[in-house]
N, CA, C and O atoms as a Maestro MAE file, in Angstrom:
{
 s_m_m2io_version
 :::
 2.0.0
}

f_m_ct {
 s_m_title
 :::
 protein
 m_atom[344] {
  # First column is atom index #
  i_m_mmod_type
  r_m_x_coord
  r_m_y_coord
  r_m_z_coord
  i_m_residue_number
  s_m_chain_name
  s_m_pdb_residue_name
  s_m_pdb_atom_name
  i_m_atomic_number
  :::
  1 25 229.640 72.310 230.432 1 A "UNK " " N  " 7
  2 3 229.158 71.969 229.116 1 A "UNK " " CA " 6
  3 2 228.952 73.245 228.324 1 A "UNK " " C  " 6
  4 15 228.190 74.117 228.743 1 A "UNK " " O  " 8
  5 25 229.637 73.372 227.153 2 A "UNK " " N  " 7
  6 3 229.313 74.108 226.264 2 A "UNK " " CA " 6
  7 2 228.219 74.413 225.265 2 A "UNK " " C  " 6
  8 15 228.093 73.376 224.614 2 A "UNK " " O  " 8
  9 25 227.293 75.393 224.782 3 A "UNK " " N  " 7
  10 3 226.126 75.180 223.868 3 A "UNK " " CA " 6
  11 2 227.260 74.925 222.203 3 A "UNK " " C  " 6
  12 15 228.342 75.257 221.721 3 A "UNK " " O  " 8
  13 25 226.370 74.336 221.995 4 A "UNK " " N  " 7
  14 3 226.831 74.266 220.222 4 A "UNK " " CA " 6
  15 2 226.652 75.176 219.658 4 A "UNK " " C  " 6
  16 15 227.563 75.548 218.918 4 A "UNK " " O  " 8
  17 25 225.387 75.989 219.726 5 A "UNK " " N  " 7
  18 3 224.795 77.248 219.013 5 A "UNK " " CA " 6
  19 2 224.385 78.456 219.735 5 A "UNK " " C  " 6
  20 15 223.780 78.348 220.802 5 A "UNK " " O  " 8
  21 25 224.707 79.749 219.165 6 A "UNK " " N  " 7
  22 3 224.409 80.594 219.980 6 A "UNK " " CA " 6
  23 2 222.757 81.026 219.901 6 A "UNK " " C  " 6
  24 15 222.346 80.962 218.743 6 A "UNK " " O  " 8
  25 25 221.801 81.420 220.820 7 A "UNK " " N  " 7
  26 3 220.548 81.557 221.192 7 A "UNK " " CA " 6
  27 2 220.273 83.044 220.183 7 A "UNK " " C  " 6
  28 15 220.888 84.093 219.992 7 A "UNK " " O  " 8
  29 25 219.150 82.506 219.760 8 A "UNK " " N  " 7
  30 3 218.999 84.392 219.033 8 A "UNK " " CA " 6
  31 2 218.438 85.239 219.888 8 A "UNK " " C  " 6
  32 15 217.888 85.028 220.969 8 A "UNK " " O  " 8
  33 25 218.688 86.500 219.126 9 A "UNK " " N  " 7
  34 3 218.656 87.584 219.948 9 A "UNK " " CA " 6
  35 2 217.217 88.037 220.538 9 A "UNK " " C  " 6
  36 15 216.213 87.972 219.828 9 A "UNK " " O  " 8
  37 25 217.182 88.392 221.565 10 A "UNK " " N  " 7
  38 3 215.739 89.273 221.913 10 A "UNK " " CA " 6
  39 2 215.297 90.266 221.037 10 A "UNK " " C  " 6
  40 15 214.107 90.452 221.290 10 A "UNK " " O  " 8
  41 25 215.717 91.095 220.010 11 A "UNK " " N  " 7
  42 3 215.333 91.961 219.960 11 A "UNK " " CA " 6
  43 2 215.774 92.355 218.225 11 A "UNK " " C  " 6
  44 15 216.979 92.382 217.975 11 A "UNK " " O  " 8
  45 25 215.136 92.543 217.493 12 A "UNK " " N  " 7
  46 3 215.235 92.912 215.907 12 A "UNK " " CA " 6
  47 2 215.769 93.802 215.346 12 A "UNK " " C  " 6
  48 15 216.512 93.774 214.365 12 A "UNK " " O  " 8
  49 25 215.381 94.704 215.998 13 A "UNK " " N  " 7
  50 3 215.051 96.172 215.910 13 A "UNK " " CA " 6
  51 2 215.202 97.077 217.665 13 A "UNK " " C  " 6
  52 15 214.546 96.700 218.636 13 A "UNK " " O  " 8
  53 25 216.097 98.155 217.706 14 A "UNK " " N  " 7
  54 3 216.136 98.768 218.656 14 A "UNK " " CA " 6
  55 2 216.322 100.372 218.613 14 A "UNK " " C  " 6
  56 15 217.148 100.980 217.932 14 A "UNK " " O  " 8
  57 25 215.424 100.884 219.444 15 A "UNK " " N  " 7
  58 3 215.705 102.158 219.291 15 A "UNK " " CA " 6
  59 2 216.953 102.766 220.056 15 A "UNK " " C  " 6
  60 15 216.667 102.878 221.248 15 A "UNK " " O  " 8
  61 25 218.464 103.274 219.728 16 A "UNK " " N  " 7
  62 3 219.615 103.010 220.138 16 A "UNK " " CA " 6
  63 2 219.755 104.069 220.953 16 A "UNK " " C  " 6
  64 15 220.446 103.897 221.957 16 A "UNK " " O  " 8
  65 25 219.215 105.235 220.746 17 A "UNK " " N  " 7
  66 3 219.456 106.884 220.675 17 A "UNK " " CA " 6
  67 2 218.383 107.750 220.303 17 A "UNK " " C  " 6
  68 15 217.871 107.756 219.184 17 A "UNK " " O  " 8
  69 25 217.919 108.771 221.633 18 A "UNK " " N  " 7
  70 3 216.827 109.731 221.021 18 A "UNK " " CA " 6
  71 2 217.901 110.822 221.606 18 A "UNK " " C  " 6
  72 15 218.395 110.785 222.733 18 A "UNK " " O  " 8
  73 25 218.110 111.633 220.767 19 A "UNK " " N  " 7
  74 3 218.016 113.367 221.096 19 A "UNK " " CA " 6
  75 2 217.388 114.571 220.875 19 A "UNK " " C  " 6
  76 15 216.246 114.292 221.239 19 A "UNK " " O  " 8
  77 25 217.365 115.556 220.575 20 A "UNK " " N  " 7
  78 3 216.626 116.821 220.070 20 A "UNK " " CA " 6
  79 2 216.701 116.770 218.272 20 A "UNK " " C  " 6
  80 15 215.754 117.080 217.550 20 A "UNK " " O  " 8
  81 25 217.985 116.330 217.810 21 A "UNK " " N  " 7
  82 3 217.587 116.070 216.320 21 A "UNK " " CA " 6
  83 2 216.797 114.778 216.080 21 A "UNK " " C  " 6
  84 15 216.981 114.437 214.912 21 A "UNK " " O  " 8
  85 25 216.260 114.211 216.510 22 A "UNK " " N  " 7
  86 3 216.485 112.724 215.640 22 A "UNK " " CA " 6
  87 2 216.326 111.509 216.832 22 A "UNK " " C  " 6
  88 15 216.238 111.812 218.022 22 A "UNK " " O  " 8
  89 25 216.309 110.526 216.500 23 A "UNK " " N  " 7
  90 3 216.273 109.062 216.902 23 A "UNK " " CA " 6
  91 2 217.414 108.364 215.980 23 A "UNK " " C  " 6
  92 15 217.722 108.629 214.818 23 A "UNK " " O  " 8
  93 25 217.913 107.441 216.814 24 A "UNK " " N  " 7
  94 3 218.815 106.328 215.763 24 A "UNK " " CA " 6
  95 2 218.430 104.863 215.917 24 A "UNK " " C  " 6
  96 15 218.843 104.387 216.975 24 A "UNK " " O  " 8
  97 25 217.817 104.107 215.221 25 A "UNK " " N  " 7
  98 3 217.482 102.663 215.206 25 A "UNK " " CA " 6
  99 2 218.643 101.398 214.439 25 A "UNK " " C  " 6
  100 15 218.972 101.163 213.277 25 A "UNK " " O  " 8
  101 25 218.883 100.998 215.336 26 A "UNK " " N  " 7
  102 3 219.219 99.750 214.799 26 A "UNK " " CA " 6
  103 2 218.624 98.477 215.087 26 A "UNK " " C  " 6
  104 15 218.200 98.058 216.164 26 A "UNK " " O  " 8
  105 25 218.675 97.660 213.417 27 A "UNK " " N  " 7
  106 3 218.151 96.928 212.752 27 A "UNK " " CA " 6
  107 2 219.139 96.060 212.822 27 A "UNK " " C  " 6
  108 15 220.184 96.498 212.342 27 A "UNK " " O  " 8
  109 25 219.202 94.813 213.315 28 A "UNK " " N  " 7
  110 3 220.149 93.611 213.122 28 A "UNK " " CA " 6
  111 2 221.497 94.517 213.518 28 A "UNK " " C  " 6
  112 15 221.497 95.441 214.332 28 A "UNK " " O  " 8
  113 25 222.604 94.054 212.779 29 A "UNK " " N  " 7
  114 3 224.015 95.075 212.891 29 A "UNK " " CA " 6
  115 2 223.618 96.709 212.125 29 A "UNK " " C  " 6
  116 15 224.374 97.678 212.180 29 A "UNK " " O  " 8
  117 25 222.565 96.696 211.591 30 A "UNK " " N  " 7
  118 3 222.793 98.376 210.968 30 A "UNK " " CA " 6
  119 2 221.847 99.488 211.296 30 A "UNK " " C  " 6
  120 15 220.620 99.464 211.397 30 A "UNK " " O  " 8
  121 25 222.997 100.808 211.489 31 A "UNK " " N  " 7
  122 3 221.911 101.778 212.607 31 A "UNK " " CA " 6
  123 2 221.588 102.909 211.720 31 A "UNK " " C  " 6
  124 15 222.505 103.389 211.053 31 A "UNK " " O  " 8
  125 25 220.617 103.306 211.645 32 A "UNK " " N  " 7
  126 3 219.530 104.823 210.837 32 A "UNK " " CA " 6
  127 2 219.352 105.535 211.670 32 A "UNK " " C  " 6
  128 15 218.787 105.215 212.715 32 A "UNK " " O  " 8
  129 25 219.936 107.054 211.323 33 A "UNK " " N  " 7
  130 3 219.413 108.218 211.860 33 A "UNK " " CA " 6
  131 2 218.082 108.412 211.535 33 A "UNK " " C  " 6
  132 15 218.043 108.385 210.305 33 A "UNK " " O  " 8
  133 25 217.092 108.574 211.929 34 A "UNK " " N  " 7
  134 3 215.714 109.203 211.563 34 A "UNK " " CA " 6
  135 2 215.696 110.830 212.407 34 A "UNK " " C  " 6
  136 15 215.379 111.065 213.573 34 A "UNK " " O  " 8
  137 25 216.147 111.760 211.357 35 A "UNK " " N  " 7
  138 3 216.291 112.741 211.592 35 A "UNK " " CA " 6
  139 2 214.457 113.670 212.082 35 A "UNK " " C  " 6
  140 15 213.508 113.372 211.356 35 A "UNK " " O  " 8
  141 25 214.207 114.663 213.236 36 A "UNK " " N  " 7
  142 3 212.867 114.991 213.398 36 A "UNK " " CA " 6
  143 2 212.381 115.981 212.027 36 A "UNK " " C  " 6
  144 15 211.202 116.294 211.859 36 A "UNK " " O  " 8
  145 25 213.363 116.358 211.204 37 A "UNK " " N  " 7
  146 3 213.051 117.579 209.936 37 A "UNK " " CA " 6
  147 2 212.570 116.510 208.990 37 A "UNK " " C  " 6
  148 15 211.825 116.966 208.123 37 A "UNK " " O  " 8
  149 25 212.798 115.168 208.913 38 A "UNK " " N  " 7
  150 3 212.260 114.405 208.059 38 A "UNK " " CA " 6
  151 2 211.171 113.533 208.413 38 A "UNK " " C  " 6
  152 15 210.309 113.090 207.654 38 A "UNK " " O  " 8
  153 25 211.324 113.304 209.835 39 A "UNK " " N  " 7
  154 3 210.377 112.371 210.475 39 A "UNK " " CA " 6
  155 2 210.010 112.972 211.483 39 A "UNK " " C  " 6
  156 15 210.365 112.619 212.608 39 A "UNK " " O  " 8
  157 25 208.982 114.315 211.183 40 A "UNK " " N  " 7
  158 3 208.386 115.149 212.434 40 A "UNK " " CA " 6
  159 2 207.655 114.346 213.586 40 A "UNK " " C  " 6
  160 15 207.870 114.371 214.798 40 A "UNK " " O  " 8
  161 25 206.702 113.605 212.833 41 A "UNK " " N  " 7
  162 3 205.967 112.319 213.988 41 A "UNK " " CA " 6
  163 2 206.569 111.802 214.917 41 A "UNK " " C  " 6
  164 15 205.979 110.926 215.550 41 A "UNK " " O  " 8
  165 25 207.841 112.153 215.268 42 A "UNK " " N  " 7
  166 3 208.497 111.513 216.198 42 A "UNK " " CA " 6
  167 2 208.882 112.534 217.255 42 A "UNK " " C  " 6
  168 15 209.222 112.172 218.381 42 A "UNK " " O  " 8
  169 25 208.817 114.118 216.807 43 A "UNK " " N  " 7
  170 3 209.459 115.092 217.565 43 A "UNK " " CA " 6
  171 2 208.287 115.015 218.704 43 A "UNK " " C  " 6
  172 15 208.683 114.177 219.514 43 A "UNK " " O  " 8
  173 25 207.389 115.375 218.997 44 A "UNK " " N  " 7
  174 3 206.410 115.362 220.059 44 A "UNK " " CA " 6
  175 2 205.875 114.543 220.453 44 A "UNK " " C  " 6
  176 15 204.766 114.731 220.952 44 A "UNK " " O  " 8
  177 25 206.624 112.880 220.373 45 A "UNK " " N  " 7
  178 3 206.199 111.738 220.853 45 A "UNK " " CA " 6
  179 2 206.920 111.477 222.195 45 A "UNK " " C  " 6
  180 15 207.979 111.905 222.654 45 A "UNK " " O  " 8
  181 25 205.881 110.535 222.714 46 A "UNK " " N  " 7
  182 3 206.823 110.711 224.155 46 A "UNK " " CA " 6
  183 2 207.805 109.365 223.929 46 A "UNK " " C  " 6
  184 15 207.658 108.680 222.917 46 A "UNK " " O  " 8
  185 25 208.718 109.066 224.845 47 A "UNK " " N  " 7
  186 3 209.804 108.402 224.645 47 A "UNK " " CA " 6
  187 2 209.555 106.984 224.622 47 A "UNK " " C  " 6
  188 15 210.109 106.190 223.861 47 A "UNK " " O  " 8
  189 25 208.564 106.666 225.624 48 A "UNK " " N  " 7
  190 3 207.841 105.502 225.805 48 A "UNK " " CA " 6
  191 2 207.532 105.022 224.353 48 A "UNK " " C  " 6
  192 15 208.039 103.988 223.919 48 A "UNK " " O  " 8
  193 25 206.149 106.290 223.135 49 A "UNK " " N  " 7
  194 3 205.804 105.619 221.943 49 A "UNK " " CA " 6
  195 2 206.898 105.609 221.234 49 A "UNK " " C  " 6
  196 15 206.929 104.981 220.176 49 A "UNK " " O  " 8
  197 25 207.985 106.306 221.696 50 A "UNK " " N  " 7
  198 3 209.325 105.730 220.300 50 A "UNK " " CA " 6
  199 2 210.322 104.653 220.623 50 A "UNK " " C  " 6
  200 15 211.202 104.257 219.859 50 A "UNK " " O  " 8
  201 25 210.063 104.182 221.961 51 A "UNK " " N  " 7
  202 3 210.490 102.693 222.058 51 A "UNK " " CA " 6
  203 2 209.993 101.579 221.628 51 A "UNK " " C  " 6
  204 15 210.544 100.486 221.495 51 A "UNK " " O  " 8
  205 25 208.503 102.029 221.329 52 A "UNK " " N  " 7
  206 3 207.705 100.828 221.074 52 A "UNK " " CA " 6
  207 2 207.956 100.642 219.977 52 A "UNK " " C  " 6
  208 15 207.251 101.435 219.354 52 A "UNK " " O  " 8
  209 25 208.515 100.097 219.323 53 A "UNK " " N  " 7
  210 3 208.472 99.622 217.822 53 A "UNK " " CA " 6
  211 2 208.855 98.264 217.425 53 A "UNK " " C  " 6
  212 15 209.864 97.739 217.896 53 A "UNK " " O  " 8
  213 25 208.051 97.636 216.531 54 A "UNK " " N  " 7
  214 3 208.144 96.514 216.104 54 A "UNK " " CA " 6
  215 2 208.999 96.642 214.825 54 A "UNK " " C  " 6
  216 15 209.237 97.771 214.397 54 A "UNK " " O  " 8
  217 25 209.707 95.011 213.879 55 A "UNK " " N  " 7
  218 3 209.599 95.193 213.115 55 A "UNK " " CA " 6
  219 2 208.840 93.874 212.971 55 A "UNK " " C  " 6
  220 15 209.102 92.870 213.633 55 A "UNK " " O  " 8
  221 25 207.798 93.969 211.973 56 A "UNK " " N  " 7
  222 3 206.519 93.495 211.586 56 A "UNK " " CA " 6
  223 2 206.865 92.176 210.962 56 A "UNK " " C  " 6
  224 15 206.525 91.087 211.426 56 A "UNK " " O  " 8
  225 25 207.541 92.354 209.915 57 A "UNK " " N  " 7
  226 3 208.207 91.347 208.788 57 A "UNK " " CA " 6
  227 2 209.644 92.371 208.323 57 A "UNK " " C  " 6
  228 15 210.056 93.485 208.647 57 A "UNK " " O  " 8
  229 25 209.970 91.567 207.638 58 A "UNK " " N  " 7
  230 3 211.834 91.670 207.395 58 A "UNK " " CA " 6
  231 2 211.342 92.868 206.805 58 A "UNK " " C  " 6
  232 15 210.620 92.777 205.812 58 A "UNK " " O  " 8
  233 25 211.616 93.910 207.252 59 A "UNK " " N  " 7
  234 3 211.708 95.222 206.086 59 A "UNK " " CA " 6
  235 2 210.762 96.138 206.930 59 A "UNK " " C  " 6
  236 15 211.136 97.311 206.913 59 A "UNK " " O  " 8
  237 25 210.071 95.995 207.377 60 A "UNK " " N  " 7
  238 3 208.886 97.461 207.728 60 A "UNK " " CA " 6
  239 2 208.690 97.282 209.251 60 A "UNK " " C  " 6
  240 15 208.304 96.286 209.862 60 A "UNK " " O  " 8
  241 25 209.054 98.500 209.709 61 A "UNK " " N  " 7
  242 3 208.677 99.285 211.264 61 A "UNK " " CA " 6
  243 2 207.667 99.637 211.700 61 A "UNK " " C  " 6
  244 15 207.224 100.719 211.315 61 A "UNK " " O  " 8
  245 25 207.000 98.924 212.574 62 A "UNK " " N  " 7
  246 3 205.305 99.702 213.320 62 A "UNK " " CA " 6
  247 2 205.823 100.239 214.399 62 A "UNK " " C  " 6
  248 15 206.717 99.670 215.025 62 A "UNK " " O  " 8
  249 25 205.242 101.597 214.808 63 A "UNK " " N  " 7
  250 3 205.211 102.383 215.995 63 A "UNK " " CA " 6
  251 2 203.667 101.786 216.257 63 A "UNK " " C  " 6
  252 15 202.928 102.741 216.019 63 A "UNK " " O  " 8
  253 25 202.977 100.814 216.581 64 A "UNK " " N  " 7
  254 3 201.748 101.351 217.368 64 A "UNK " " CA " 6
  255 2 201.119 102.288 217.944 64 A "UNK " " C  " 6
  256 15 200.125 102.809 217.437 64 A "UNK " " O  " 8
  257 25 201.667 102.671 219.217 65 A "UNK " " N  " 7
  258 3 201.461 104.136 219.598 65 A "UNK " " CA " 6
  259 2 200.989 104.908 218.752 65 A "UNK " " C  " 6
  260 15 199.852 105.374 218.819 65 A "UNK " " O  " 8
  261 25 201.935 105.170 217.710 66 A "UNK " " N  " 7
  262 3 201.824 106.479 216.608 66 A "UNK " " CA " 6
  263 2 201.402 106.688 215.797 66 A "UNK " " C  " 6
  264 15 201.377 107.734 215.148 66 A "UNK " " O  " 8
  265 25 200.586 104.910 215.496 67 A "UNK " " N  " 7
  266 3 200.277 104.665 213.951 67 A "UNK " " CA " 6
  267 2 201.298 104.925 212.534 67 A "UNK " " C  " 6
  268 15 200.992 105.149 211.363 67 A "UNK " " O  " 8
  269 25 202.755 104.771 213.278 68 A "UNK " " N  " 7
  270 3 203.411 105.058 212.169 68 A "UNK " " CA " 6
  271 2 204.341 103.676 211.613 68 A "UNK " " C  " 6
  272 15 204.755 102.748 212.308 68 A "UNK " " O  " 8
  273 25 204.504 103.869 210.205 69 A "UNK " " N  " 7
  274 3 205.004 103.016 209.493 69 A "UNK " " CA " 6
  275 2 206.164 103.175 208.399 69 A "UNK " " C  " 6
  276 15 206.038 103.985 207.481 69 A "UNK " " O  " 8
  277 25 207.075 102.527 208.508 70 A "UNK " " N  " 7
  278 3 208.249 103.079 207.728 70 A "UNK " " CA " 6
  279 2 208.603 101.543 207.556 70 A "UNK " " C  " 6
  280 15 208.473 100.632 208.374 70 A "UNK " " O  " 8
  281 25 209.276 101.504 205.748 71 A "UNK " " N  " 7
  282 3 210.127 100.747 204.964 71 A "UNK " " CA " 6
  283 2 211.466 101.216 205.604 71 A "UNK " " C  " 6
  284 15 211.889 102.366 205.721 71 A "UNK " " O  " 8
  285 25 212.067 99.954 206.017 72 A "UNK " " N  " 7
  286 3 213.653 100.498 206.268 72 A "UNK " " CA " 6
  287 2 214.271 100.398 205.186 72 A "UNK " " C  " 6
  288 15 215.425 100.715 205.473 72 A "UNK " " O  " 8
  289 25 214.204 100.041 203.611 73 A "UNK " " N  " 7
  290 3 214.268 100.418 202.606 73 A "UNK " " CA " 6
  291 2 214.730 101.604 202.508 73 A "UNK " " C  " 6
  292 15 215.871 101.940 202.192 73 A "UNK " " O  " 8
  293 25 213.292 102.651 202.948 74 A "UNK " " N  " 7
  294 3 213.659 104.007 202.910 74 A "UNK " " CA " 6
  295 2 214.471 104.858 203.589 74 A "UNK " " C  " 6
  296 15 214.768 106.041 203.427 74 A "UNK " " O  " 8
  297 25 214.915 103.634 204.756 75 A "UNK " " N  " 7
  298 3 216.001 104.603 205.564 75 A "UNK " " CA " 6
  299 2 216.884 104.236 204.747 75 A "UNK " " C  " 6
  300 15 217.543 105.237 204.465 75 A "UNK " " O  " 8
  301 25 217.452 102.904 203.938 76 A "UNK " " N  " 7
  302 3 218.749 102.568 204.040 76 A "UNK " " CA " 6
  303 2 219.430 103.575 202.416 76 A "UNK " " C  " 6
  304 15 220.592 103.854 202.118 76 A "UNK " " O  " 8
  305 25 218.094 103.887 201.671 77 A "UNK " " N  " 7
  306 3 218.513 104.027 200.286 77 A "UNK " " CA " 6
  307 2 216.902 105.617 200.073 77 A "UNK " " C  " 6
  308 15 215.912 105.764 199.357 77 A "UNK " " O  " 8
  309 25 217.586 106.402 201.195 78 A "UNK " " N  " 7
  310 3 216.025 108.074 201.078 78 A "UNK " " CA " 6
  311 2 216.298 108.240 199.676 78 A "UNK " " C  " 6
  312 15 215.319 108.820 199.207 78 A "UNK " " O  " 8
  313 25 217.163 108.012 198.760 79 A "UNK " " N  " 7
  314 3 216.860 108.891 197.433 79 A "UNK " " CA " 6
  315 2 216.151 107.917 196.815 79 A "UNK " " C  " 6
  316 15 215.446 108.701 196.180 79 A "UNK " " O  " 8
  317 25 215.893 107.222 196.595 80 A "UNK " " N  " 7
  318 3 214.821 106.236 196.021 80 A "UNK " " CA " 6
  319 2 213.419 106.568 196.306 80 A "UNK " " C  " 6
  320 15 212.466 106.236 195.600 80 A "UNK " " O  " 8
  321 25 213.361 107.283 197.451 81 A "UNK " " N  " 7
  322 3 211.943 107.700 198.156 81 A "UNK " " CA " 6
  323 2 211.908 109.161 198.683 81 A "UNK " " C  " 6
  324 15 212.107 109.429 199.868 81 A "UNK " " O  " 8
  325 25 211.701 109.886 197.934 82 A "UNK " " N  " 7
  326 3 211.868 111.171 197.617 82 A "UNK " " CA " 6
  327 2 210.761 112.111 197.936 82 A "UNK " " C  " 6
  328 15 210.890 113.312 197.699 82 A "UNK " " O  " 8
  329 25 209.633 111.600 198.485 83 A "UNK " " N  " 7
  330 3 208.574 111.964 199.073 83 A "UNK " " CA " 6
  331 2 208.934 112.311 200.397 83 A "UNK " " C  " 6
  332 15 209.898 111.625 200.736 83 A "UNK " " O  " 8
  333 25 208.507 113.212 201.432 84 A "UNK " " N  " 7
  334 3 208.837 113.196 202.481 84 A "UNK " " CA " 6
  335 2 207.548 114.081 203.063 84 A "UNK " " C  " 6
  336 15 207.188 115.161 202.595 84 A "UNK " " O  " 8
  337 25 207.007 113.468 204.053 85 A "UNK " " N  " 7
  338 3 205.637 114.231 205.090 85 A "UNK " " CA " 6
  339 2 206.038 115.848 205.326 85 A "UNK " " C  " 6
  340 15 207.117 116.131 205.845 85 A "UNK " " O  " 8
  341 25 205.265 116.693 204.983 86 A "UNK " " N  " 7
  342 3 205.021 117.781 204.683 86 A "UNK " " CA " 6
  343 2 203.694 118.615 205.900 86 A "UNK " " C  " 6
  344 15 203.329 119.776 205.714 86 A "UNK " " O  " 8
  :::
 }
 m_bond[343] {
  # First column is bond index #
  i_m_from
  i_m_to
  i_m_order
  :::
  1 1 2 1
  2 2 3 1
  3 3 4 2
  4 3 5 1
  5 5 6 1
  6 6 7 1
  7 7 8 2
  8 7 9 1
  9 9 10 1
  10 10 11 1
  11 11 12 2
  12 11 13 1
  13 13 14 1
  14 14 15 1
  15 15 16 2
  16 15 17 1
  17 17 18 1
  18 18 19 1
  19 19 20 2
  20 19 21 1
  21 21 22 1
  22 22 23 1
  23 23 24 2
  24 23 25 1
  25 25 26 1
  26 26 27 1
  27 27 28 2
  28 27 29 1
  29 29 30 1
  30 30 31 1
  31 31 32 2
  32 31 33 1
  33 33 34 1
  34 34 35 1
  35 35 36 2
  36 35 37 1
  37 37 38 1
  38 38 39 1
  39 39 40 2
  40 39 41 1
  41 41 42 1
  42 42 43 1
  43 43 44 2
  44 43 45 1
  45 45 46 1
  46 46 47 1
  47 47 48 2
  48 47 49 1
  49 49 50 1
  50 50 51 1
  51 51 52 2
  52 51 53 1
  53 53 54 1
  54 54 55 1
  55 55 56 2
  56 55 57 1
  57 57 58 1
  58 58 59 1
  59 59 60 2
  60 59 61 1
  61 61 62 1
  62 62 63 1
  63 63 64 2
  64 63 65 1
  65 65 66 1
  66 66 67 1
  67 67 68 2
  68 67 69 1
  69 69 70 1
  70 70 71 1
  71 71 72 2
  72 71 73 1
  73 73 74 1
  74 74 75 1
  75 75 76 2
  76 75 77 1
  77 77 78 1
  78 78 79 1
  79 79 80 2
  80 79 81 1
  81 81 82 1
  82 82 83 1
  83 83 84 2
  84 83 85 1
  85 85 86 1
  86 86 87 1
  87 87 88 2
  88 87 89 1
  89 89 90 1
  90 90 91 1
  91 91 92 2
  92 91 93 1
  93 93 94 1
  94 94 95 1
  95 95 96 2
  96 95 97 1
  97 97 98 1
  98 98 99 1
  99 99 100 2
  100 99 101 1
  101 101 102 1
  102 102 103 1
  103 103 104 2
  104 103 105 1
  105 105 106 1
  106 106 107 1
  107 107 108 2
  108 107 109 1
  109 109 110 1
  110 110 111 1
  111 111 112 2
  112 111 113 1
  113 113 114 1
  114 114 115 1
  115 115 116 2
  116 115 117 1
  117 117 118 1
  118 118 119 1
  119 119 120 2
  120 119 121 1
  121 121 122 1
  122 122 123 1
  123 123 124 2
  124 123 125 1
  125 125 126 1
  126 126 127 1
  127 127 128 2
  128 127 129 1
  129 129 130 1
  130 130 131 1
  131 131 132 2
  132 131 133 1
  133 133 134 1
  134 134 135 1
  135 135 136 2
  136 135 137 1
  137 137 138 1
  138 138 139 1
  139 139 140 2
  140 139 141 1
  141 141 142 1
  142 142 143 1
  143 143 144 2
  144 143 145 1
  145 145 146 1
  146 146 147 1
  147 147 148 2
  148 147 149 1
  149 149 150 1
  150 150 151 1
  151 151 152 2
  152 151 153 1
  153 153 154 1
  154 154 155 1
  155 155 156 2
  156 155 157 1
  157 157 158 1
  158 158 159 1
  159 159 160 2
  160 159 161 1
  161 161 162 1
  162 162 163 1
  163 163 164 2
  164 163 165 1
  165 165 166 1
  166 166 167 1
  167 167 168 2
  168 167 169 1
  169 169 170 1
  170 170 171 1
  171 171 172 2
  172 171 173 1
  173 173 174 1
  174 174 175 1
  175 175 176 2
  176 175 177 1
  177 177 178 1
  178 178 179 1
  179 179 180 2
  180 179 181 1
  181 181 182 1
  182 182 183 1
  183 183 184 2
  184 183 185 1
  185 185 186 1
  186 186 187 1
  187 187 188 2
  188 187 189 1
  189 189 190 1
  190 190 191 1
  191 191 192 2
  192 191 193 1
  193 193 194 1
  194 194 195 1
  195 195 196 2
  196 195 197 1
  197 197 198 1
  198 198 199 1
  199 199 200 2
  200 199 201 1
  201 201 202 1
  202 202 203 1
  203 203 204 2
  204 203 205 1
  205 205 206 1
  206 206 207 1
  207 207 208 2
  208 207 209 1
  209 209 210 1
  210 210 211 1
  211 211 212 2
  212 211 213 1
  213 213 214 1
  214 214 215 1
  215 215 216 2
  216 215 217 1
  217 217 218 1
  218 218 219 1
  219 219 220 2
  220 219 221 1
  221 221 222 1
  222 222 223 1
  223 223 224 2
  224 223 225 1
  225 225 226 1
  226 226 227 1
  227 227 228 2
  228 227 229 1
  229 229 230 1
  230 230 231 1
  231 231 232 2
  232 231 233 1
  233 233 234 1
  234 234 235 1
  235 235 236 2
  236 235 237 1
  237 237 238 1
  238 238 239 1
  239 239 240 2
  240 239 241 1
  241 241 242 1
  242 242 243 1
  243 243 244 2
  244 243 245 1
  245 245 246 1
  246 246 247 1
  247 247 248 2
  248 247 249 1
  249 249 250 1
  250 250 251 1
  251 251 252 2
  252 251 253 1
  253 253 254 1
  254 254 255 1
  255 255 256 2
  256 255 257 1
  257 257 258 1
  258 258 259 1
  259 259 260 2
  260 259 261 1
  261 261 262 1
  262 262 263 1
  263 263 264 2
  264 263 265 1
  265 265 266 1
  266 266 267 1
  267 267 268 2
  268 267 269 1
  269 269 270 1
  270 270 271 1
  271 271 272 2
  272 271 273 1
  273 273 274 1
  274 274 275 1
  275 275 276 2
  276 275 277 1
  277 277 278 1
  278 278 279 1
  279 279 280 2
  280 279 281 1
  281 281 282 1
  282 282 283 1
  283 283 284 2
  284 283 285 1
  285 285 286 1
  286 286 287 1
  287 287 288 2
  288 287 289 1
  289 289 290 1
  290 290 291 1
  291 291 292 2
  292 291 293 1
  293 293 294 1
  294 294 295 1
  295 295 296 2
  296 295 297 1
  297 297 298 1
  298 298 299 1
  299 299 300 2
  300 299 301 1
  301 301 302 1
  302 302 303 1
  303 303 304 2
  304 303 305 1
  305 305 306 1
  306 306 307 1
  307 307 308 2
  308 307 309 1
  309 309 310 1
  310 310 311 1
  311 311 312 2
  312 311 313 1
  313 313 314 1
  314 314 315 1
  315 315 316 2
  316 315 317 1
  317 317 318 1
  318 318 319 1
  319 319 320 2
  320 319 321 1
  321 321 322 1
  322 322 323 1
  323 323 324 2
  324 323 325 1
  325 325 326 1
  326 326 327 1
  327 327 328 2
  328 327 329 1
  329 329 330 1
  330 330 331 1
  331 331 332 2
  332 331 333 1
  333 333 334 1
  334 334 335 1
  335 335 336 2
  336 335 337 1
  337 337 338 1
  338 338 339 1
  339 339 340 2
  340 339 341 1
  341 341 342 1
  342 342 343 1
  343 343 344 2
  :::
 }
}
């Protein structure tokens, strides 16, 4: 017997890739570099708090661990958001 419909996915949001620059997340089909020169909070996290991530509601990322929070907005379109942690 065949299903009619396919089952949704486990998972929303995944952290795909950590290296020495950066992390890469993908979101549904689309993946963001979060580079560490832009998103330092992530360089001295251990690997464990940068797996943990939710996405909350359609659009915004919780790290628990880290207390950190990001619009994927701002990944998909940074010149719109031109501020960057300092």
């Amino acid at each position: 017997m065949k299903s009619s419909t396919r089952g949704a996915g486990t998972s929303q949001v995944e952290v795909s890739n950590i290296d020495q620059f950066g992390l890469w997340i993908l979101i549904a089909d689309k993946e963001y570099f979060l580079p560490y020169d832009d998103f330092p909070w992530f360089r001295q996290a251990r690997i464990e708090q940068i797996l943990n991530v939710e996405l909350l509601r359609q659009g915004h990322l919780h790290w628990p661990e880290l207390d950190v929070d990001l619009c994927v907005e701002s990944l998909a379109m940074p010149d719109r958001f031109p501020l960057i942690f300092r």
